[in-house]
Chimera marker file (.cmm) of the C-alpha trace (Angstrom):
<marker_set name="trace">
<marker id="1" x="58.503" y="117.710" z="65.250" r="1" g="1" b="0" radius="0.5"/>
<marker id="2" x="60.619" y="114.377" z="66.206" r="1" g="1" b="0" radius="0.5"/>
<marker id="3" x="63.804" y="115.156" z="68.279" r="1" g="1" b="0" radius="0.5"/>
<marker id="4" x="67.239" y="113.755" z="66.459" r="1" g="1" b="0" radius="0.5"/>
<marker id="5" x="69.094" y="112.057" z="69.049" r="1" g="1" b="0" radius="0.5"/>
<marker id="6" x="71.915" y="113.921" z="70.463" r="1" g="1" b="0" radius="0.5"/>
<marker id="7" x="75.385" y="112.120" z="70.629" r="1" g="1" b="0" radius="0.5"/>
<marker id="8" x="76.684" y="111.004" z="73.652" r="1" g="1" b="0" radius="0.5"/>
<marker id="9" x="80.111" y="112.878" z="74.333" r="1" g="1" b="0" radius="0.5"/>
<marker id="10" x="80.896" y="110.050" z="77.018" r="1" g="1" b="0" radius="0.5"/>
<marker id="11" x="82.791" y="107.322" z="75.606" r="1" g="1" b="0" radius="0.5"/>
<marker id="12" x="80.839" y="103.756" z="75.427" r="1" g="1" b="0" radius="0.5"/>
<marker id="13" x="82.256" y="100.877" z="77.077" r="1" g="1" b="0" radius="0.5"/>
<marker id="14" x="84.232" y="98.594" z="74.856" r="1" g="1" b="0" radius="0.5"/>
<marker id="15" x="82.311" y="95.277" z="73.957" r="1" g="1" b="0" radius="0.5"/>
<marker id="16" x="83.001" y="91.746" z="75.105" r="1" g="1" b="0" radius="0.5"/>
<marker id="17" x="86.568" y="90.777" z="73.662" r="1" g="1" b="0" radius="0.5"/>
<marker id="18" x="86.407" y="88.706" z="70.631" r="1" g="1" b="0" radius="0.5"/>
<marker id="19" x="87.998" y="85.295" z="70.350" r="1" g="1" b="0" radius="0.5"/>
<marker id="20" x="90.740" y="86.719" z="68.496" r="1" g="1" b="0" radius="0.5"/>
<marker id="21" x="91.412" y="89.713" z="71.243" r="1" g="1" b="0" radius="0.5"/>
<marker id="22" x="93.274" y="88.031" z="74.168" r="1" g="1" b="0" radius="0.5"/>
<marker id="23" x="91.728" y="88.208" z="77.790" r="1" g="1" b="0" radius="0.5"/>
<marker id="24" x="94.116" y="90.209" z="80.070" r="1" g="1" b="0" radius="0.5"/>
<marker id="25" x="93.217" y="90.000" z="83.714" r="1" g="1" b="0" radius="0.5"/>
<marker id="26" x="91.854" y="93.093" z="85.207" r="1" g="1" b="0" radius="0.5"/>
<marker id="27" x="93.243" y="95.782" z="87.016" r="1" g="1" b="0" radius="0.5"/>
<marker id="28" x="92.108" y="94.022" z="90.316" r="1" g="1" b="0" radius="0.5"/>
<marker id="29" x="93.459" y="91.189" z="89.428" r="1" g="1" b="0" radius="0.5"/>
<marker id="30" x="97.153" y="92.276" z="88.888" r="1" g="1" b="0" radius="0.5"/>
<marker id="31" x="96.833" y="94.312" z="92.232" r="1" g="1" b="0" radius="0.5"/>
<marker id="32" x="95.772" y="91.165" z="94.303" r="1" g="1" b="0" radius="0.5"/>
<marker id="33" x="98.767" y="89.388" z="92.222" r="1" g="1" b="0" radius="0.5"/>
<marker id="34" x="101.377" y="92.064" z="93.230" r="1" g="1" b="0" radius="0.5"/>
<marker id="35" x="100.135" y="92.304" z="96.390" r="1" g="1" b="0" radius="0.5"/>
<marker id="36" x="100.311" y="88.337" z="96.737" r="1" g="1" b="0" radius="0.5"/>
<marker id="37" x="103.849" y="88.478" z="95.515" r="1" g="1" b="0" radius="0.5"/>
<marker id="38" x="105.275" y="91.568" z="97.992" r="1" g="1" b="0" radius="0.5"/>
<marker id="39" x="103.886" y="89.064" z="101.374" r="1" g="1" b="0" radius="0.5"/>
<marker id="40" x="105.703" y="86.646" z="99.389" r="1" g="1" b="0" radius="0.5"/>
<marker id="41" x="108.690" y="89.018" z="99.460" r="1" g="1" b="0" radius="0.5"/>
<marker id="42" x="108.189" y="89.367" z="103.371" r="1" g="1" b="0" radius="0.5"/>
<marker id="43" x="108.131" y="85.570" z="103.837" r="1" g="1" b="0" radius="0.5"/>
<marker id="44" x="111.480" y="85.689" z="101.942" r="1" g="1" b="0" radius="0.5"/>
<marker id="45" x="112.986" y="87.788" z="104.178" r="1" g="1" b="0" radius="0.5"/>
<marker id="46" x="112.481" y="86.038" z="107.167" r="1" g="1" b="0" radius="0.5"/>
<marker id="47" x="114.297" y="83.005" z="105.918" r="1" g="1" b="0" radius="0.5"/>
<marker id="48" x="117.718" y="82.588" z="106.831" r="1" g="1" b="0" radius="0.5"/>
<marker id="49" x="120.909" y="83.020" z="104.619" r="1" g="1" b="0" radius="0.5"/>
<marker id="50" x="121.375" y="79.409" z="103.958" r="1" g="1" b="0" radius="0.5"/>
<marker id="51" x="117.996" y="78.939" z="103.162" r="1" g="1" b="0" radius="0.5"/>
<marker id="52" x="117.817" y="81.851" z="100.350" r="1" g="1" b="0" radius="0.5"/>
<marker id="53" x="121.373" y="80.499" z="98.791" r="1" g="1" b="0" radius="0.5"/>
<marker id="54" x="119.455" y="77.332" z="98.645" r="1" g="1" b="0" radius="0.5"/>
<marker id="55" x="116.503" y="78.804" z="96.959" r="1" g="1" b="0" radius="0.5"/>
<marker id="56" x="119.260" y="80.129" z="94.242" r="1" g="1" b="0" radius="0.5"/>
<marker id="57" x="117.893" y="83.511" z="93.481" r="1" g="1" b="0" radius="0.5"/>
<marker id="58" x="118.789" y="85.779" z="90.683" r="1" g="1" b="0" radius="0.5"/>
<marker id="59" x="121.369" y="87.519" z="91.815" r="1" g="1" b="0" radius="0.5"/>
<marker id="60" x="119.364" y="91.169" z="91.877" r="1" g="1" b="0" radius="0.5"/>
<marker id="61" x="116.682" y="89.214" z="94.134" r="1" g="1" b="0" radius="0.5"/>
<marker id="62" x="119.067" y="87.738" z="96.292" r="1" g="1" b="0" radius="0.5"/>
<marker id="63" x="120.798" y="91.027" z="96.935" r="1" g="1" b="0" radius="0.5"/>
<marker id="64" x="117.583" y="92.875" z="97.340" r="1" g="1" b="0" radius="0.5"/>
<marker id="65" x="116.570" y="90.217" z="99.966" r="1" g="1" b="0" radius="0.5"/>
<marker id="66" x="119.841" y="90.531" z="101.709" r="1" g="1" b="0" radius="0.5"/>
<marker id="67" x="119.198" y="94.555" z="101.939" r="1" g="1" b="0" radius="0.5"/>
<marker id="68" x="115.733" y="94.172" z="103.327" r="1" g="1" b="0" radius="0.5"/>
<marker id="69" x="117.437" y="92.437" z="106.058" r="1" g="1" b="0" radius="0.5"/>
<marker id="70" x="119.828" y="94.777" z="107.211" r="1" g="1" b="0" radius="0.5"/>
<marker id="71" x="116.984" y="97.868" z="107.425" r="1" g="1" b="0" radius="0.5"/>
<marker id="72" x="115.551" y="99.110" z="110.263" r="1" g="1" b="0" radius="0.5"/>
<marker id="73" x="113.475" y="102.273" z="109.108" r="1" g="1" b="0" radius="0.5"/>
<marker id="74" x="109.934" y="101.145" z="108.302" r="1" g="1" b="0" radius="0.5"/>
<marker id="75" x="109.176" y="103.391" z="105.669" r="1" g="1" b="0" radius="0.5"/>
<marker id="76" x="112.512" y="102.312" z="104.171" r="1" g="1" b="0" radius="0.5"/>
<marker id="77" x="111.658" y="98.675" z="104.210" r="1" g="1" b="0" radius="0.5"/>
<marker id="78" x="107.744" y="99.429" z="103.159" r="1" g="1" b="0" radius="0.5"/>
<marker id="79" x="109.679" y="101.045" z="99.959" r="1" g="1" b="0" radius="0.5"/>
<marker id="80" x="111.793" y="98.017" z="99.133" r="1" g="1" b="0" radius="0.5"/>
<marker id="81" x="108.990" y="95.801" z="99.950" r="1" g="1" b="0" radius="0.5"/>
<marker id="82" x="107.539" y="96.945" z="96.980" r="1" g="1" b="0" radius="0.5"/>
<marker id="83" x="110.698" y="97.063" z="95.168" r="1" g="1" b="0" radius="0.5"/>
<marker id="84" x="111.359" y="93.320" z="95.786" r="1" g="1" b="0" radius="0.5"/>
<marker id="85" x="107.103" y="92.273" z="94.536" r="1" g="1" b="0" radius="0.5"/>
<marker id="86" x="108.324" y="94.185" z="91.427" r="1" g="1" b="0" radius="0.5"/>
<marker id="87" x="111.545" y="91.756" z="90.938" r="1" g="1" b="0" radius="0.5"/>
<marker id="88" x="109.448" y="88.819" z="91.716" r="1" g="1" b="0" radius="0.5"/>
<marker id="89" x="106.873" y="90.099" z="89.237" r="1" g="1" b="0" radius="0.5"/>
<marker id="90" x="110.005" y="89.295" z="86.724" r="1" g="1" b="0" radius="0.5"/>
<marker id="91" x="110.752" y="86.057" z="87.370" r="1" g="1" b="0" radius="0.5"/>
<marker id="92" x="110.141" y="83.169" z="85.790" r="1" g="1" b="0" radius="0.5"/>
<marker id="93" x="107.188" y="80.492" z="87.562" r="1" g="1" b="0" radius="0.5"/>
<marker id="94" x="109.523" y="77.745" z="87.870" r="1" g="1" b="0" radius="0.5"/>
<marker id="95" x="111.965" y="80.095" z="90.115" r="1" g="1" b="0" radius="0.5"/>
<marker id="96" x="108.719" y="81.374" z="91.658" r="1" g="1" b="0" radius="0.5"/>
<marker id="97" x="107.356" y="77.888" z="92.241" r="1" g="1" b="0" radius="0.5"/>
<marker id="98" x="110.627" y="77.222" z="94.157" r="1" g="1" b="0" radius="0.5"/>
<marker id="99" x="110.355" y="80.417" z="96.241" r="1" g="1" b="0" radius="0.5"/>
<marker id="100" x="106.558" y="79.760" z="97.513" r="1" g="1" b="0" radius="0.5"/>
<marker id="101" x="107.443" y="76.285" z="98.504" r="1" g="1" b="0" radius="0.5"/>
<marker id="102" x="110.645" y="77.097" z="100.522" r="1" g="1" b="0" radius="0.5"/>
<marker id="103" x="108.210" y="79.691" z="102.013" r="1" g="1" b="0" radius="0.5"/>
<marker id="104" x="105.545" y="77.430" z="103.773" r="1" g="1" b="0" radius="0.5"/>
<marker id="105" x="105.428" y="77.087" z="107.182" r="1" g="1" b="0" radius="0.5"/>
<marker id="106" x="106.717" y="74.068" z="108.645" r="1" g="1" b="0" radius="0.5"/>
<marker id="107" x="109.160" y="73.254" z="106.006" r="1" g="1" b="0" radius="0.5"/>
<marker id="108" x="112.533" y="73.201" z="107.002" r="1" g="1" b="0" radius="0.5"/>
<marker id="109" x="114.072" y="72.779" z="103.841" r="1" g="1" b="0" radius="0.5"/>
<marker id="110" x="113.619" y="73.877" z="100.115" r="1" g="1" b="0" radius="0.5"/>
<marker id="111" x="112.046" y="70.831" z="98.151" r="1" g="1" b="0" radius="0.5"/>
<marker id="112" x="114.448" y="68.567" z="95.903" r="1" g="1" b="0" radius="0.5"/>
<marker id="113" x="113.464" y="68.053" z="92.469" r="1" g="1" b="0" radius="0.5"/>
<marker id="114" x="111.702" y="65.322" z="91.278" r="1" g="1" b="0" radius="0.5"/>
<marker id="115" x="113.000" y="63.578" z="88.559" r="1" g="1" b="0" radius="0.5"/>
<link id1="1" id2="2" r="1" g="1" b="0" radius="0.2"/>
<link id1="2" id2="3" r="1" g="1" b="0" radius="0.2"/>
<link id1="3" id2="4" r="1" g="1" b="0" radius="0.2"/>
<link id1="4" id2="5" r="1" g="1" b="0" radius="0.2"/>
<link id1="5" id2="6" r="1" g="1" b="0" radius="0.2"/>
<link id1="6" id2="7" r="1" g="1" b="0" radius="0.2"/>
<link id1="7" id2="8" r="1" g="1" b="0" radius="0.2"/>
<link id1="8" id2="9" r="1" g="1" b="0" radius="0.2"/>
<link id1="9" id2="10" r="1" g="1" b="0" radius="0.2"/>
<link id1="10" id2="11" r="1" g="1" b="0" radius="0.2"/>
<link id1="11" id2="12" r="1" g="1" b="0" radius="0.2"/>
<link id1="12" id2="13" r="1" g="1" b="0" radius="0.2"/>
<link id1="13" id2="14" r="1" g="1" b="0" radius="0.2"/>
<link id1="14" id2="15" r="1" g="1" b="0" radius="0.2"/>
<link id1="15" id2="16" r="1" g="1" b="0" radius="0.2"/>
<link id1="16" id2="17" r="1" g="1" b="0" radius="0.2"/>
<link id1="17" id2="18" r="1" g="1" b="0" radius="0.2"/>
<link id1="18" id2="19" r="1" g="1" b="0" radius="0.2"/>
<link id1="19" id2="20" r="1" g="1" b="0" radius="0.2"/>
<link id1="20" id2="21" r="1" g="1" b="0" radius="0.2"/>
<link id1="21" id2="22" r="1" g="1" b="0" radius="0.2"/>
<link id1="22" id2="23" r="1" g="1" b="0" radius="0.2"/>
<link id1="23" id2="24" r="1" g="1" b="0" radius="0.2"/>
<link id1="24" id2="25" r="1" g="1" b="0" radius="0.2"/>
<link id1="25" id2="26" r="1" g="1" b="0" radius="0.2"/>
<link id1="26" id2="27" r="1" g="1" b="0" radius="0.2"/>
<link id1="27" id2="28" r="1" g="1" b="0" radius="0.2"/>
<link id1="28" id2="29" r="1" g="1" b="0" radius="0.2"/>
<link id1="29" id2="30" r="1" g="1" b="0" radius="0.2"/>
<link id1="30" id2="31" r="1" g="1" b="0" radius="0.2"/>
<link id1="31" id2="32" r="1" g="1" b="0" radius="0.2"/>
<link id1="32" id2="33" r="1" g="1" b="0" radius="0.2"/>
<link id1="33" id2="34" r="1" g="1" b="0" radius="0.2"/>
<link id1="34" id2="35" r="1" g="1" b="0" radius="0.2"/>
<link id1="35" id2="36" r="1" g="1" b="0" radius="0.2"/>
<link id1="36" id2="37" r="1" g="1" b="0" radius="0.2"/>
<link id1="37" id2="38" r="1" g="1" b="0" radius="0.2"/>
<link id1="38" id2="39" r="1" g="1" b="0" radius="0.2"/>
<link id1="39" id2="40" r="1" g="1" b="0" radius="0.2"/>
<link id1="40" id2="41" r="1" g="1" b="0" radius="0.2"/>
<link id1="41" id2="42" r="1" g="1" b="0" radius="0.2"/>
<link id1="42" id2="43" r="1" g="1" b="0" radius="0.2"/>
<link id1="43" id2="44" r="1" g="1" b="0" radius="0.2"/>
<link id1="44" id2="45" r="1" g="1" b="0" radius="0.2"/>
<link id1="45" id2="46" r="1" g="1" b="0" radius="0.2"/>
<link id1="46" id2="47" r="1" g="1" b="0" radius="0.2"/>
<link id1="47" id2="48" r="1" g="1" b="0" radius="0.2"/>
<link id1="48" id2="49" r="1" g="1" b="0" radius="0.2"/>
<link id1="49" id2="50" r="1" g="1" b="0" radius="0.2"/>
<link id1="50" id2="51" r="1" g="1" b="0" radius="0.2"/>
<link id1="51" id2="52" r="1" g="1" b="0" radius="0.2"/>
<link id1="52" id2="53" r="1" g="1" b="0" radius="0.2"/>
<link id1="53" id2="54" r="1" g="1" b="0" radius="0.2"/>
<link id1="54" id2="55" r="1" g="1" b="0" radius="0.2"/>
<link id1="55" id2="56" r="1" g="1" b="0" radius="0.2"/>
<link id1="56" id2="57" r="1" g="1" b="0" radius="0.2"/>
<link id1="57" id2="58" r="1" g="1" b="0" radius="0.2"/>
<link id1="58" id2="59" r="1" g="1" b="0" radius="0.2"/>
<link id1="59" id2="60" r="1" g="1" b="0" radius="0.2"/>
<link id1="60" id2="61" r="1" g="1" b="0" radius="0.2"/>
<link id1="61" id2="62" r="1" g="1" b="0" radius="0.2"/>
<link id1="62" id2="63" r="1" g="1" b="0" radius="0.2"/>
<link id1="63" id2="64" r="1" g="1" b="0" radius="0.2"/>
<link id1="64" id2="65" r="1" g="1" b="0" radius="0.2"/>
<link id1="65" id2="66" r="1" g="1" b="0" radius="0.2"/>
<link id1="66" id2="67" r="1" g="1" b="0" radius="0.2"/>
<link id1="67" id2="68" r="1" g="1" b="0" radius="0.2"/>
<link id1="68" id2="69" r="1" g="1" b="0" radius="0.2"/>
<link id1="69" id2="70" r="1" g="1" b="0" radius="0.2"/>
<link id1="70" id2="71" r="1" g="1" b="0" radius="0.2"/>
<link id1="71" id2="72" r="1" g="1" b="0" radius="0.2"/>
<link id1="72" id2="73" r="1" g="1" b="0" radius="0.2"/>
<link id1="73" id2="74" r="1" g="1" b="0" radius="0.2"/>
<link id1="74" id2="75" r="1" g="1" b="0" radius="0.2"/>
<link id1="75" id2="76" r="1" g="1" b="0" radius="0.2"/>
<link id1="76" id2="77" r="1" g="1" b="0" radius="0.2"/>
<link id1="77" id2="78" r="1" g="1" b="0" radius="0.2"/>
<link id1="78" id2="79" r="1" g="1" b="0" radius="0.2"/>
<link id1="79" id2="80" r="1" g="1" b="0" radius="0.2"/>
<link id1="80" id2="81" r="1" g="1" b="0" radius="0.2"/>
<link id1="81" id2="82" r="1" g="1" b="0" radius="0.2"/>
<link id1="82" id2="83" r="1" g="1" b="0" radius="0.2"/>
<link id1="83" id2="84" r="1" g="1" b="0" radius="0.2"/>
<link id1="84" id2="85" r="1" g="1" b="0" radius="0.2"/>
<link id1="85" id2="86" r="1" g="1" b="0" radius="0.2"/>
<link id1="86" id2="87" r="1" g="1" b="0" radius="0.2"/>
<link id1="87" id2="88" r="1" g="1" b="0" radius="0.2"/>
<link id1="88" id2="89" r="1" g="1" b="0" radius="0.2"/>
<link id1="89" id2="90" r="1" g="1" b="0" radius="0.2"/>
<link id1="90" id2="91" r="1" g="1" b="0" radius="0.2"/>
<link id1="91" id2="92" r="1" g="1" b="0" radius="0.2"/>
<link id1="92" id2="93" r="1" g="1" b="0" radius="0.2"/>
<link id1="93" id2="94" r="1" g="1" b="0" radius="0.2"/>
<link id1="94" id2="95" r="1" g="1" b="0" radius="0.2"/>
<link id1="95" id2="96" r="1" g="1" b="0" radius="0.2"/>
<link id1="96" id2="97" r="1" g="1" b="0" radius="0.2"/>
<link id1="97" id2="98" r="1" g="1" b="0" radius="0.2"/>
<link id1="98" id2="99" r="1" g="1" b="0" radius="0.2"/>
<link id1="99" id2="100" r="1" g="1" b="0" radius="0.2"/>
<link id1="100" id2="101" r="1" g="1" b="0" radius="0.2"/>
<link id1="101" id2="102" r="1" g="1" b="0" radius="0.2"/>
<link id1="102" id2="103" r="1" g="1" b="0" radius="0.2"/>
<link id1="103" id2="104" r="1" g="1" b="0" radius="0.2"/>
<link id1="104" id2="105" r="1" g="1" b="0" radius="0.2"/>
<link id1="105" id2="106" r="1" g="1" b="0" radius="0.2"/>
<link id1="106" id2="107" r="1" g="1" b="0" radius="0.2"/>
<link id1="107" id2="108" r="1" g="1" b="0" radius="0.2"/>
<link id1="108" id2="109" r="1" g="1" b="0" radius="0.2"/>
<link id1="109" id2="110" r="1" g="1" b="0" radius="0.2"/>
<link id1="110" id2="111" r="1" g="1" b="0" radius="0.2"/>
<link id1="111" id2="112" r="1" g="1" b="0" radius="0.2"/>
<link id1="112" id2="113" r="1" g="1" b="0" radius="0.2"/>
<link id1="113" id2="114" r="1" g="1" b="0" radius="0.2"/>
<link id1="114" id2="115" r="1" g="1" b="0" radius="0.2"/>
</marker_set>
């Protein structure tokens, strides 16, 4: 006598998305982005404070920045490391654009806008 086949109690992985579904990056993706963002964060602390009013942060950013600067206690800092990546997660590319640029080495200044 033929077996039935049981059913699988494990859920199935979902299929390829569809062309209507929209492609999300993956976990690992978003992780490398946040974590891209956060040394970002630690590059913008090292910059002086006429440098980061030229940069013209949102005002939580800027503030946040300015905190980061004043600590001392490293698991204080670690903490609002992470809190700044997640403010910088927020903010729009153009302002983002602005930030990476003022944050190469070598550069001086923040770039002026081209016209």
């Amino acid at each position: 006598m033929p077996q039935r086949p049981s059913q699988d109690p494990r859920p199935h992985p979902p299929g390829l998305p569809t062309a209507d579904a929209p492609l999300t990056p993956s976990k690992t993706q978003r992780k490398r982005d946040a974590h891209a963002l956060q040394a970002l964060g630690v590059q913008l602390i090292a910059l002086s404070a006429a440098q980061l009013a030229r940069l013209e942060l949102p005002e939580t950013l800027h503030e946040a920045v300015l905190a980061a600067q004043r600590m001392r206690s490293h698991g204080a800092r670690t903490r609002h490391l992470q809190y700044i990546g997640k403010l910088m997660r927020q903010l729009e590319p153009s302002v983002l654009s602005r930030v990476r640029a003022a944050s190469v080495p070598g550069r001086a200044r923040t770039p002026r806008p081209q016209p």
